[in-house]
PASEBA-1860 file (N, C-alpha, C; in nm, 3 decimals):
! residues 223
1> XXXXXXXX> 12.782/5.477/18.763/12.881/5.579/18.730/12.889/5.603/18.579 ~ 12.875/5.504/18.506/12.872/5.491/18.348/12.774/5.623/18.321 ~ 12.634/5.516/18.350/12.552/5.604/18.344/12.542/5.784/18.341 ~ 12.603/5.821/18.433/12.682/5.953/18.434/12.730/6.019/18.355 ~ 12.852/5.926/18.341/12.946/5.995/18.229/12.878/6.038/18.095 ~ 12.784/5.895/18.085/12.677/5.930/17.912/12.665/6.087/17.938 ~ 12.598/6.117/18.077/12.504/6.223/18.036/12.612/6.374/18.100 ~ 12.745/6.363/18.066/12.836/6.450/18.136/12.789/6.558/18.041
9> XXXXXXXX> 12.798/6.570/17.896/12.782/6.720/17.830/12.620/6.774/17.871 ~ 12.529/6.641/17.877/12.402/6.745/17.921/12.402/6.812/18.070 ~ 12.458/6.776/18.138/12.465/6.819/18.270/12.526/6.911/18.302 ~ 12.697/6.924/18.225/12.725/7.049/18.191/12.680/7.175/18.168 ~ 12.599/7.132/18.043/12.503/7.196/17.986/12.407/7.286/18.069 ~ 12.331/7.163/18.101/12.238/7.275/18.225/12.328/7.335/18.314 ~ 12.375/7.339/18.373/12.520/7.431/18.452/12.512/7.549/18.346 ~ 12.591/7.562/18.252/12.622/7.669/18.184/12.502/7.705/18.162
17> XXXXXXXX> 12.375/7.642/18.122/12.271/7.715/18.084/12.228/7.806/18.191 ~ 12.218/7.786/18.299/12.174/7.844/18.467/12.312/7.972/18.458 ~ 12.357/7.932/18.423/12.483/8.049/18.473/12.467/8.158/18.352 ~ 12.498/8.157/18.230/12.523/8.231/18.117/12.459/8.209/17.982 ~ 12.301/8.120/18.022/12.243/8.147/17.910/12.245/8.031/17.771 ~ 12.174/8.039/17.682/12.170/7.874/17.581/12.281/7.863/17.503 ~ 12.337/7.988/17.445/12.452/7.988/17.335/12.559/7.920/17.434 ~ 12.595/7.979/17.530/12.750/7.969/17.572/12.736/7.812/17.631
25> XXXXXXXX> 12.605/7.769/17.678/12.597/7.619/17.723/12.592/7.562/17.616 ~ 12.540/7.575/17.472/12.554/7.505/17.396/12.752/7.451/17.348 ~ 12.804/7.560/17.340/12.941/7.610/17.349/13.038/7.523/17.462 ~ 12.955/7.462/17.569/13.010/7.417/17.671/13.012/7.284/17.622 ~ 12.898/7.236/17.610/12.842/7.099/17.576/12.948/7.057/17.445 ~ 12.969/7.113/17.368/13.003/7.110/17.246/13.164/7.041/17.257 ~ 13.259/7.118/17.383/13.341/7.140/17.437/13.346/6.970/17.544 ~ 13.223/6.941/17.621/13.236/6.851/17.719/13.243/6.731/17.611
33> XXXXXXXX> 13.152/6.709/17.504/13.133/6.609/17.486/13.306/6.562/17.400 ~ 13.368/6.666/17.343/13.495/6.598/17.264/13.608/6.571/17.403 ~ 13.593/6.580/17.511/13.647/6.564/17.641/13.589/6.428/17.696 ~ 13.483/6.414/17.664/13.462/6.259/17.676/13.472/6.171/17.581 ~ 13.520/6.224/17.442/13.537/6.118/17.358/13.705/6.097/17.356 ~ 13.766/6.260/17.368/13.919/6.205/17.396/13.946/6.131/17.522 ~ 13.858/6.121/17.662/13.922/6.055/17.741/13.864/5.949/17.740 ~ 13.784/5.861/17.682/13.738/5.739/17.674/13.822/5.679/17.547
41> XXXXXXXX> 13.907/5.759/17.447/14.018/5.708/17.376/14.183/5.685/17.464 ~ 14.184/5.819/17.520/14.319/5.776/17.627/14.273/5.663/17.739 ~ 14.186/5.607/17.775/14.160/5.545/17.871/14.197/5.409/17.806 ~ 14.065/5.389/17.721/14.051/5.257/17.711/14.140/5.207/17.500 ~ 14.132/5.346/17.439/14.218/5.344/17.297/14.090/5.293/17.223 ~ 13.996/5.357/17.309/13.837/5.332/17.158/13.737/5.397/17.221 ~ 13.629/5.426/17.143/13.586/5.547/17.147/13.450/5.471/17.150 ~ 13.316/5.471/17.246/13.222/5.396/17.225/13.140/5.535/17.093
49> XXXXXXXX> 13.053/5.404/17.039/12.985/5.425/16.865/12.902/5.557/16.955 ~ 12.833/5.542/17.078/12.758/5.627/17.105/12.798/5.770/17.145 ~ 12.978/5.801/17.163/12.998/5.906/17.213/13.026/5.960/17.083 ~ 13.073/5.889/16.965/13.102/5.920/16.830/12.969/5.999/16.771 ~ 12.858/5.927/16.789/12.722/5.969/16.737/12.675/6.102/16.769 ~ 12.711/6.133/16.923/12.621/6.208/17.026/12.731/6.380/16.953 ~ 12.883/6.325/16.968/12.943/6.406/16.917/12.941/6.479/16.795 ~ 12.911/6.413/16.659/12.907/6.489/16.521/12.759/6.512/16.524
57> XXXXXXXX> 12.689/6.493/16.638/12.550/6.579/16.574/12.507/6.718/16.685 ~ 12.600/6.694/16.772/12.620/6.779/16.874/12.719/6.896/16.815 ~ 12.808/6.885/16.712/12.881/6.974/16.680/12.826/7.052/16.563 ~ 12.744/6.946/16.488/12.629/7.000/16.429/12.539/7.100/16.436 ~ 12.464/7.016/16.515/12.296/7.120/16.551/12.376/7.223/16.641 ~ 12.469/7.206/16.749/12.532/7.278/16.830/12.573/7.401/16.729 ~ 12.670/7.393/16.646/12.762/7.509/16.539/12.626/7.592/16.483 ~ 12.559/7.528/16.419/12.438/7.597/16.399/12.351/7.678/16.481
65> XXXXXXXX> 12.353/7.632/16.604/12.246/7.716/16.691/12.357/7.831/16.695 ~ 12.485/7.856/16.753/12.556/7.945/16.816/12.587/8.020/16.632 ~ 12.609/7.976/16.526/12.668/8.059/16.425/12.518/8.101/16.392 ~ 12.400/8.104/16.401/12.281/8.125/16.387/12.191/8.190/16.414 ~ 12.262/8.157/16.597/12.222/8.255/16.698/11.996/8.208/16.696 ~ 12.045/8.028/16.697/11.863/7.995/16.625/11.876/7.869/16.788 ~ 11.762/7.895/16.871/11.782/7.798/16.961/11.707/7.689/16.904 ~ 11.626/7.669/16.798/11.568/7.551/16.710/11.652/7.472/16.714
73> XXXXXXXX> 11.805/7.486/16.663/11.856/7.355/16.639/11.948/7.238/16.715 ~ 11.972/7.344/16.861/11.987/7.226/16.962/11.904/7.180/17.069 ~ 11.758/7.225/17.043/11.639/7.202/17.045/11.582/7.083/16.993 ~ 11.619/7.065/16.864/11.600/6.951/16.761/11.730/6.842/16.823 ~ 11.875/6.849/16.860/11.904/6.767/16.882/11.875/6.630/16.947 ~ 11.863/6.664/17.088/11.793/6.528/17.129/11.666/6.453/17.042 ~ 11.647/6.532/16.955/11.535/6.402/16.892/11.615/6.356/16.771 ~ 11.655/6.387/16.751/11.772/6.361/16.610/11.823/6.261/16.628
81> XXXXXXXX> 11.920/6.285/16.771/12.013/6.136/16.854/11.888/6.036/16.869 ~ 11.788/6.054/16.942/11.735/5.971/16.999/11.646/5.869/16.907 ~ 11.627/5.931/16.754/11.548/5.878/16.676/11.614/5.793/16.604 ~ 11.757/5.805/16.583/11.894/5.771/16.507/11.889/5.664/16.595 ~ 11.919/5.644/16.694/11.947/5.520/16.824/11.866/5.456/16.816 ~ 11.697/5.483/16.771/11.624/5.412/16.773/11.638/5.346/16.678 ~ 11.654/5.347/16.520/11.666/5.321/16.395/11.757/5.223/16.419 ~ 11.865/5.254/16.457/11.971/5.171/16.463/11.917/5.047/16.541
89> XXXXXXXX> 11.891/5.027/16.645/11.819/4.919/16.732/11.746/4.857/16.684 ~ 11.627/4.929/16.569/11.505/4.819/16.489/11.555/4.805/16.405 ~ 11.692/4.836/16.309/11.738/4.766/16.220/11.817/4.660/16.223 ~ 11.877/4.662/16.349/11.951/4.542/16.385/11.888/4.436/16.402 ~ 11.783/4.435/16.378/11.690/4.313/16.429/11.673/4.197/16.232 ~ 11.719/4.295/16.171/11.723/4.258/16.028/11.858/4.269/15.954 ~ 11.932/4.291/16.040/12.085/4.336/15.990/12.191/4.276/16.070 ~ 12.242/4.186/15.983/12.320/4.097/16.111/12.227/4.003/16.161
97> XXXXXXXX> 12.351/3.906/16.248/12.280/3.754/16.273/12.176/3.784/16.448 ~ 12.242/3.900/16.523/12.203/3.950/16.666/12.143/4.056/16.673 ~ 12.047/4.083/16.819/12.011/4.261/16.758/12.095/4.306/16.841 ~ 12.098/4.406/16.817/12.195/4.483/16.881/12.201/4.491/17.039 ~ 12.084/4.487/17.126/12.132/4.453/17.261/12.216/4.348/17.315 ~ 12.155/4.263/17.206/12.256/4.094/17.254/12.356/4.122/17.178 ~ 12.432/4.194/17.092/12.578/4.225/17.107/12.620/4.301/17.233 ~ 12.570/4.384/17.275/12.590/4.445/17.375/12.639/4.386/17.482
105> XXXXXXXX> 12.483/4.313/17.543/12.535/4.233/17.691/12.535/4.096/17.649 ~ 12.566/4.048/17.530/12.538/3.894/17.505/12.656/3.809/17.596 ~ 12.787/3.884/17.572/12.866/3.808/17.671/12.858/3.774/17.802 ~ 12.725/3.898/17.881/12.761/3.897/18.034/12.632/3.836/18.057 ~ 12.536/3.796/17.935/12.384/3.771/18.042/12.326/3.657/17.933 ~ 12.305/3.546/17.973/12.240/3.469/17.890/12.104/3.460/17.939 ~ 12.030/3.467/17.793/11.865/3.485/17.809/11.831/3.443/17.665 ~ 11.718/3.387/17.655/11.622/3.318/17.545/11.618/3.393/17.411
113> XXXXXXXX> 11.641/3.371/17.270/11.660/3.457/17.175/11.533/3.559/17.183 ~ 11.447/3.490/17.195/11.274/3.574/17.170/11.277/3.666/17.330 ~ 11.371/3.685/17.417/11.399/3.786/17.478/11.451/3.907/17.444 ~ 11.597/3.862/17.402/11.689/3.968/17.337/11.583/4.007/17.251 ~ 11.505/4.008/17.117/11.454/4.072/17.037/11.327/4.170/17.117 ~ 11.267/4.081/17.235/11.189/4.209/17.283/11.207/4.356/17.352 ~ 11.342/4.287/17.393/11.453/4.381/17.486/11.518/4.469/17.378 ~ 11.552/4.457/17.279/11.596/4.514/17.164/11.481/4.609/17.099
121> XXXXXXXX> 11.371/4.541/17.049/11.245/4.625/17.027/11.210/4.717/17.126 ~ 11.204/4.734/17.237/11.173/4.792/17.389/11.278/4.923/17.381 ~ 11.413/4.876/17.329/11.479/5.001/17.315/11.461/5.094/17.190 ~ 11.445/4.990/17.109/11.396/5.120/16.988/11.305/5.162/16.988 ~ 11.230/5.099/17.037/11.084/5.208/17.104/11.034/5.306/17.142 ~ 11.173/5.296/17.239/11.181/5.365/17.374/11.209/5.502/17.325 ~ 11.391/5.490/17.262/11.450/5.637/17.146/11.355/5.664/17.106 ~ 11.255/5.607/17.055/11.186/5.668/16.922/11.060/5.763/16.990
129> XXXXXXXX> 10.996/5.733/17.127/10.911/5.771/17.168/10.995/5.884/17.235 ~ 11.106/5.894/17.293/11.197/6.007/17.321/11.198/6.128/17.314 ~ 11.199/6.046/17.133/11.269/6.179/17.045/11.119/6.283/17.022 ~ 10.994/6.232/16.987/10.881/6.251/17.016/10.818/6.345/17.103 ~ 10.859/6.282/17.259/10.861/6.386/17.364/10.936/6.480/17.414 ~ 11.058/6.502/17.327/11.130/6.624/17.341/11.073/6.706/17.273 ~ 11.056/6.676/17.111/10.981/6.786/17.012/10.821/6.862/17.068 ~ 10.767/6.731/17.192/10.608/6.765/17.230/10.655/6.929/17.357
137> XXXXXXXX> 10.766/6.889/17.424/10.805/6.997/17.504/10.863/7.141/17.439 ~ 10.962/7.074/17.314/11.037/7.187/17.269/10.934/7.287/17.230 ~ 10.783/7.215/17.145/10.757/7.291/17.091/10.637/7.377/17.118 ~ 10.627/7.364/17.273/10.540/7.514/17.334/10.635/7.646/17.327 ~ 10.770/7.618/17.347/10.870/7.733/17.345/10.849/7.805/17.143 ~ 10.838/7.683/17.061/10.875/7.711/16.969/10.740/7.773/16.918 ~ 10.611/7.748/16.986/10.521/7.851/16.940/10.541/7.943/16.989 ~ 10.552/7.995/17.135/10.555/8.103/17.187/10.679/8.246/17.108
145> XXXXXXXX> 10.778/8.147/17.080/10.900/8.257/17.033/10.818/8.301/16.861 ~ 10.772/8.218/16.823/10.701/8.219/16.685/10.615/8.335/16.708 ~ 10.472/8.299/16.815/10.395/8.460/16.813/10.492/8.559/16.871 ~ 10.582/8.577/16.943/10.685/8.737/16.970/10.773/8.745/16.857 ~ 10.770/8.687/16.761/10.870/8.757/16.685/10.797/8.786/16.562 ~ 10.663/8.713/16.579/10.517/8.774/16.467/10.478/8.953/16.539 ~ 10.431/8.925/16.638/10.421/9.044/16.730/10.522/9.149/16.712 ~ 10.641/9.102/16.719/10.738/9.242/16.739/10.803/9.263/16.636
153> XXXXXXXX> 10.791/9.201/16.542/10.884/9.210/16.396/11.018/9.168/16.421 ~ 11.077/9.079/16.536/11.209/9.080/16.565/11.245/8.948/16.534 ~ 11.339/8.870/16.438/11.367/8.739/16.441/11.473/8.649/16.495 ~ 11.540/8.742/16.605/11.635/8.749/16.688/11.617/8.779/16.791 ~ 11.543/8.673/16.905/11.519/8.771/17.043/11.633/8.717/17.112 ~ 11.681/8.802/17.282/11.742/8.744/17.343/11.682/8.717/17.469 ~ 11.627/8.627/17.510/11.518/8.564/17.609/11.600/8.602/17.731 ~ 11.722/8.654/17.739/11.792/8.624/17.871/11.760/8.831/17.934
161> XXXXXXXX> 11.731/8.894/17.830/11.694/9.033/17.886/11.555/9.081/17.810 ~ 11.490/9.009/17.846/11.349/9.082/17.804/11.313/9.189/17.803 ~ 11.329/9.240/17.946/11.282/9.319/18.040/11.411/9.461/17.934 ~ 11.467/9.453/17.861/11.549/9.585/17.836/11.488/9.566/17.675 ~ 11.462/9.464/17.624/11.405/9.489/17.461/11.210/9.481/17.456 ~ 11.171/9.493/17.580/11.014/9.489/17.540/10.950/9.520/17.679 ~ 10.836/9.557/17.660/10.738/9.618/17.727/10.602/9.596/17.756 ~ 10.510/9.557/17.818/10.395/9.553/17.814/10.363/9.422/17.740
169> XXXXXXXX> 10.246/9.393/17.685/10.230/9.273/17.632/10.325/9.176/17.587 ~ 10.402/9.236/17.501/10.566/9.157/17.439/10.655/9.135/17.547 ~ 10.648/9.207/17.657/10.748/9.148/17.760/10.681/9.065/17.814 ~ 10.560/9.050/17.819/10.484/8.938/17.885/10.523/8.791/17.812 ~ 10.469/8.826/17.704/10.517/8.736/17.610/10.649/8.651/17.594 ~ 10.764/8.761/17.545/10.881/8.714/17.590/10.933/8.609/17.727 ~ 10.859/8.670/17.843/10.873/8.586/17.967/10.865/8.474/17.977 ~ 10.718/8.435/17.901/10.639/8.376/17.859/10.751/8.230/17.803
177> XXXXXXXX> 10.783/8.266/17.691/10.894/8.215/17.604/10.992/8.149/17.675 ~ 11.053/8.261/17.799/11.172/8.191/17.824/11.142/8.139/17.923 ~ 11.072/8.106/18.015/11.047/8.019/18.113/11.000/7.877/18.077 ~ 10.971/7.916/17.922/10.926/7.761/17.832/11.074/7.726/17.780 ~ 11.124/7.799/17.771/11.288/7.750/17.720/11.377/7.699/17.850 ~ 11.371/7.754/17.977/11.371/7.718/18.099/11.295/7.564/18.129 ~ 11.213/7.523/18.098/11.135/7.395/18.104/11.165/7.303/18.002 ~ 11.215/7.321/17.887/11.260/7.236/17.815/11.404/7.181/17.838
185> XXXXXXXX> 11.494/7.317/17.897/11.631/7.299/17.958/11.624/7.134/18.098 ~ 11.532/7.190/18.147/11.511/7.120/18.285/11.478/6.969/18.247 ~ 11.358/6.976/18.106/11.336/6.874/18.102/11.469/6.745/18.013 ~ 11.516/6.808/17.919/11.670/6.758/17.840/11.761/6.672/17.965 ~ 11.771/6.771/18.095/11.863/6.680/18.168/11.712/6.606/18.300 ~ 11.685/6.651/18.359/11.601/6.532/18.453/11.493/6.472/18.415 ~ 11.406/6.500/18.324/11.292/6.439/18.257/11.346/6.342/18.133 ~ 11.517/6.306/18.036/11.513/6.249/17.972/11.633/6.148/18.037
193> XXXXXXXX> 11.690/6.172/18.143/11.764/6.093/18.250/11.710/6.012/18.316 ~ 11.578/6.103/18.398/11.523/6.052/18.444/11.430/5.916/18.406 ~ 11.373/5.924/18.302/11.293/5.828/18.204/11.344/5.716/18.179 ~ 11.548/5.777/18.135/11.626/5.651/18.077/11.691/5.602/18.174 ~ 11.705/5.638/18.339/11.708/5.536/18.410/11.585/5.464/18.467 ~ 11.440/5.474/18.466/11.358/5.441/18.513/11.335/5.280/18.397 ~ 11.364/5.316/18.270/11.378/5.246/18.156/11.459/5.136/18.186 ~ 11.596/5.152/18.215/11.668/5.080/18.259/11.654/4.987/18.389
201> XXXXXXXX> 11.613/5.043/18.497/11.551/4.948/18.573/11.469/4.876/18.575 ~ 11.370/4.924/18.498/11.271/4.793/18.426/11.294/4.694/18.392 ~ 11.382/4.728/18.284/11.474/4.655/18.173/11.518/4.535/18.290 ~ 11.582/4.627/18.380/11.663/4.489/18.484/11.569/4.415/18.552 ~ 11.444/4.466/18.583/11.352/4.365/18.669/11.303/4.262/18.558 ~ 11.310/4.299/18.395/11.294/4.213/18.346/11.345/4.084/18.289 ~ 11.494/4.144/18.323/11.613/4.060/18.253/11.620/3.939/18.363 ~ 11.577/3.977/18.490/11.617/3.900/18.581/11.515/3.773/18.591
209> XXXXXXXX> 11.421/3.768/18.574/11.302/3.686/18.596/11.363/3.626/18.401 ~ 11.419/3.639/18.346/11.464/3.552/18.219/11.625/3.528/18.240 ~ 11.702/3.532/18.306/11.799/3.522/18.275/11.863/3.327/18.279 ~ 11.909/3.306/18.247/11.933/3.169/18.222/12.061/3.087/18.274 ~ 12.039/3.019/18.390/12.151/2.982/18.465/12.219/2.894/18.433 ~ 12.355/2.904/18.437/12.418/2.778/18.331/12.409/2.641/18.357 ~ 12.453/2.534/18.327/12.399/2.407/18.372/12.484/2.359/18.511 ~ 12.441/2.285/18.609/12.506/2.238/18.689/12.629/2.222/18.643
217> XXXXXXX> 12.692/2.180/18.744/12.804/2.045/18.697/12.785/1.907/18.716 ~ 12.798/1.832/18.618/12.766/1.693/18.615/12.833/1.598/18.746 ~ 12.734/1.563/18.826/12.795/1.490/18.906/12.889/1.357/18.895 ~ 12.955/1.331/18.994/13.069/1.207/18.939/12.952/1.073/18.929 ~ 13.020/0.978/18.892/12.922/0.883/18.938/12.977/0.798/19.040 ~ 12.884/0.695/19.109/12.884/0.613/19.205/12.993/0.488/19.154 ~ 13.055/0.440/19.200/13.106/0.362/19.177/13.064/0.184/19.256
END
């Protein structure tokens, strides 16, 4: 259920995107995510570091795409977050006495130090290769909009009516574009969900074959 909630503004997101297009989902998202940071403050009276993070760069790249009217820059988000998360994870490994996973679950799971650090490395890895494969998807859209707006002289298209601003080759084109902006949408929520729970279950088949059972209890002795 956790799991979920992380990904409530992208899911949103795609919703609004399917219904009314990238601006107004960006607009949504922007909207979901300070709804999960105020109700994870009324709930629990603290705000996890990650909804804090996801939020000022979401209001960010988000304000920019919609005052911009530029789908580049919440395009660029997920690699931004995901590269940031990663950083954070391989620096903890030099910063502070723990890395940062074993602050995490150190209370609920005991396992071998030279675990936690691989499990820790494994996640910054992971962000970092992420952020990577969002930019490898974003950026067939970002050539395609590049040759139609070389082609048509326009540096403002609106992908959601092609068919009323172009014709013939350029509407091809355009199509072209937004069905790649359509595939990057798709891929943001089930291709980077999907990955980071497949990630996570790993993670658990691996935690389990290390996890470390506490000691008996000392039997009485014989008298």
């Amino acid at each position: 259920m956790k799991f979920l909630a992380d990904f409530f503004p992208v899911i949103l997101f795609f919703v609004a995107y399917k219904l009314y297009g990238i601006y107004a989902a960006t607009a949504i998202a922007i909207a979901a995510s300070f709804v999960q940071v105020g109700y994870g403050w009324l709930r629990n009276r603290r705000v996890e570091n990650m909804h804090l993070i996801t939020l000022g760069i979401l209001v960010v790249f988000g304000g920019l795409t919609i005052l911009l009217q530029d789908r580049t820059f919440i395009m660029w988000k997920p690699t931004v977050i995901n590269w940031l998360f990663g950083i954070v994870f391989l620096a903890s490994q030099v910063i502070g006495k723990k890395p940062l996973v074993e602050r995490m679950m150190g209370n609920s799971i005991s396992v071998a130090p030279a675990i936690w650090l691989k499990l820790n490395t494994s996640w910054g890895v992971f962000f970092i290769l992420l952020g990577f494969l969002n930019l490898y998807v974003a950026n067939d859209f970002f050539a395609a909009e590049q040759s139609l707006q070389q082609q048509s002289g326009l540096q403002q298209i609106d992908f959601d009516n092609c068919s009323s601003l172009f014709q013939g080759n350029e509407l091809e084109m355009c199509n072209t574009a937004h069905a790649l902006e359509e595939t990057w949408v798709n891929f943001k929520l089930f291709g980077m969900m999907g990955l980071t729970m497949l990630f996570i279950i790993l993670q658990a088949f691996y935690l389990a074959r290390h996890i470390q059972e506490p000691d008996a209890a000392t039997e009485p002795e014989e008298s």
